[in-house]
N, C-alpha and C positions, 0 to 999 in steps of 0.2 A: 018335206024334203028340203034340204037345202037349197039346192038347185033354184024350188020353186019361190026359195024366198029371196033369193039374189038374183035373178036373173030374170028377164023374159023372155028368155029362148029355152026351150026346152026339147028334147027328142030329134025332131029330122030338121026343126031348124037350126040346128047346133053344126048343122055338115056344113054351109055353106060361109059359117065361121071357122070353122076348121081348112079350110080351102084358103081360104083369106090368109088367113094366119101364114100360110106357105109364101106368104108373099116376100116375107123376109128371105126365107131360105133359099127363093129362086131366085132374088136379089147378091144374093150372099153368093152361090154358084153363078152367075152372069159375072161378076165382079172379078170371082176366081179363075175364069178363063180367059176373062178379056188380058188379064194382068199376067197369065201362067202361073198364077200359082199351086195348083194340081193339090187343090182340098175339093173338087168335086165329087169325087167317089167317097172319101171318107164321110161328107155331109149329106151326100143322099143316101149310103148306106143306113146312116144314123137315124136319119127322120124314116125312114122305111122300117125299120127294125124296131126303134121307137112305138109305130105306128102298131107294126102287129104284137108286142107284147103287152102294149097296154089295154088294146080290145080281146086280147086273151085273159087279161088280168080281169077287164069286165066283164067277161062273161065268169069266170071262176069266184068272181065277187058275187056274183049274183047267185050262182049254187049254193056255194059257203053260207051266204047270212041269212040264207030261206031255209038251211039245213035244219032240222033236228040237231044234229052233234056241231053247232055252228063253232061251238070253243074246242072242241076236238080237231077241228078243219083248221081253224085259226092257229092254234099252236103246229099241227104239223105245218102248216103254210110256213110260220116262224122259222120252224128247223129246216126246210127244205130250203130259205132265202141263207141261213147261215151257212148251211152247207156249199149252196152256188158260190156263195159270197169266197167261202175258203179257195176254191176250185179255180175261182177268176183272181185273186190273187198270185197263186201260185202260178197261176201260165202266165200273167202281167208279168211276173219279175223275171229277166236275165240269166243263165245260168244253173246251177243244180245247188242248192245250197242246201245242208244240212239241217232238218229240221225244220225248216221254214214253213210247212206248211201245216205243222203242227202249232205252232206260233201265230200263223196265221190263223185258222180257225178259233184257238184258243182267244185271241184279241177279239174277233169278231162277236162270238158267240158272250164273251164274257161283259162286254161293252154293253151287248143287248138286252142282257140278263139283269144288269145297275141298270138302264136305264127303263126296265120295264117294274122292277121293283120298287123306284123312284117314283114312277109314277103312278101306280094301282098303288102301292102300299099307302102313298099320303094322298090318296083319292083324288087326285088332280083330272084325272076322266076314273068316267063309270069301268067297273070289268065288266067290257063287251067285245066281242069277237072281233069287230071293227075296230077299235078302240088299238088292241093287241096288235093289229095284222097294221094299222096306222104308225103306233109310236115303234116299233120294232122296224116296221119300213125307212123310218125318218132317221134311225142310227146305224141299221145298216148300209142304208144309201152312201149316209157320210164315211163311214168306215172305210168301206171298200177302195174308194179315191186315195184318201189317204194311206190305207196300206197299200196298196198299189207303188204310189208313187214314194213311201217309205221305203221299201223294199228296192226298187226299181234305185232310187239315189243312193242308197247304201250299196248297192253290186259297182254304179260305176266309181262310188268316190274309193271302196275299195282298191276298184284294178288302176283305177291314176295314181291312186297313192299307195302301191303295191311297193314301191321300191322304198318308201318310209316305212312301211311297217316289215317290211323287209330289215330294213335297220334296225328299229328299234327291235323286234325278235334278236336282236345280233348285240343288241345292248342291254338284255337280259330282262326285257319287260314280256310279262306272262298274258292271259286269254284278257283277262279282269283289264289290265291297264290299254291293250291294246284299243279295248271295246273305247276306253275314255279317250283314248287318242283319236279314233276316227271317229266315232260318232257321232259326236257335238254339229261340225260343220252339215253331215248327211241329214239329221233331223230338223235344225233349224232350218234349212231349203226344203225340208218336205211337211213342216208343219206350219209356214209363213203362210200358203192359198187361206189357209182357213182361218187363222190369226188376221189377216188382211178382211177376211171377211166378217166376221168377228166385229172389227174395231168399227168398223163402218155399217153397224144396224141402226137402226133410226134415225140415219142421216142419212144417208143418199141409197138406202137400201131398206124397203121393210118387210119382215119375213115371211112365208109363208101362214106357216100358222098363226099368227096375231092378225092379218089379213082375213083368213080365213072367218075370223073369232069373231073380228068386227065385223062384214059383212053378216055373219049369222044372228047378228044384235046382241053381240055378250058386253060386257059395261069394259067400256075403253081401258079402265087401269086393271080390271082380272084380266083382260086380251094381253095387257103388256106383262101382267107378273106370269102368265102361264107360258106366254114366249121367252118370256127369261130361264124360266125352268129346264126348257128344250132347249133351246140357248148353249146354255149351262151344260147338259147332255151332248149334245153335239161337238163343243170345242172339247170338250173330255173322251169323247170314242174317239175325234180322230189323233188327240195327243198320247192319250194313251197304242192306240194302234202304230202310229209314228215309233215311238218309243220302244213296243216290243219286237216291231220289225226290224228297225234299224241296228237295232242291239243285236238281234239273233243273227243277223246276214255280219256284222262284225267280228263276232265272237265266231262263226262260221269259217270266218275267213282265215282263221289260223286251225291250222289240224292240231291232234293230240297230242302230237311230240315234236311243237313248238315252229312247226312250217308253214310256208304261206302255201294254203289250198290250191290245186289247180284251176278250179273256176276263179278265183280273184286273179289268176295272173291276166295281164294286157291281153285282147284278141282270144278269151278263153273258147268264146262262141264259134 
């Protein structure tokens, strides 16, 4: 096990690091009320919720990979995280937007699908159930953020800039042009988080997985060419996720017969 080769804690001495670890959070909330700044329910919700999905994940990881049909479990797991993934988008974002959350799943689903043939296809991990339910986790993870907040910055740069494109419909520009008018600014603000994060890997930030690599003793330069792979994956699901939503919620935003949509107006909500 891994575990057994990185660590010397293992099983019930693992809780009283896990306690410890809280120490930030409770630091974090003490800060927050001394100051008023009222993120204490947002942050305790989060580590609590946090908390119980991931020892429900443990336990359903541990069904799954003891299973007989352990790649049958793994792919529906897959579908079932795409599907959530569509589901929490579409309530993340503002208003009622056309098509969106056929956009949205389509991004999601279609991200995970490149980056799972990416990686089983040129053998970068073995096909195993874990393996699947792992890299599929680590690009829909990213995904979601990013269409989230693609979507979410496309509805308001919409309704601010509702009375430009108001104009420009009045100066004869069609679905296609409008999408280039507004979108540029919406996407660059929703795709900078991970651009920003991106630029600063093995400098003041080292990833997950090449972490993971080297503590398990894999040879320091396959840890770094395999994290550039995922790397590589990650800044593409959420660029492309950015890109399909922001487009869709633009092109939304003007109706069939050339009018700005009721949800993009000011105050739709």
């Amino acid at each position: 096990m891994l575990l057994a080769q990185t660590s010397p804690l293992a099983g019930d001495a693992l809780w009283p690091v896990v306690l410890a670890s809280l120490s930030l959070v409770g630091l974090a909330l003490a800060l927050s009320w001394w100051w008023g700044m009222r993120i204490e329910k947002e942050v305790a919700i989060a580590s609590v919720r946090a908390a119980i999905q991931l020892l429900a994940v443990g336990v359903l990881f541990t069904f799954i990979f003891e299973a007989d049909a352990a790649m049958v479990f793994a792919l529906t797991w897959v579908i079932v995280m795409v599907v959530v993934a569509g589901i929490v988008v579409r309530r993340r974002a503002p208003g009622t937007v056309q098509h969106l959350p056929v956009a949205a799943f389509g991004a999601v689903a279609g991200t995970a699908l490149i980056s799972l043939l990416v990686t089983f296809g040129f053998g970068v991990f073995d096909w195993e159930p874990v393996s699947v339910v792992v890299v599929a986790g680590i690009t829909i993870g990213n995904a979601v953020p990013s269409a989230v907040l693609g979507a979410k910055t496309a509805v308001t740069t919409c309704r601010d800039r509702s009375g430009e494109i108001e104009g420009a419909l009045a100066l004869g520009l069609n679905r296609r042009q409008v999408v280039r008018f507004v979108a540029p600014r919406a996407a660059s603000a929703s795709i900078l988080p991970q651009v920003e994060r991106t630029k600063v890997v093995g400098l003041i930030a080292l990833p997950g997985a090449m972490t993971g690599l080297l503590l398990a003793g894999v040879d320091a330069f396959d840890a770094v060419v395999i994290q550039l792979v995922v790397m590589y994956l990650v800044l593409g699901t959420a660029a492309v996720c950015v890109v399909v939503l922001v487009a869709t919620v633009a092109w939304a935003s003007v109706t069939n017969d050339l009018h700005l949509s009721d949800w993009a107006r000011p105050g739709a909500d």
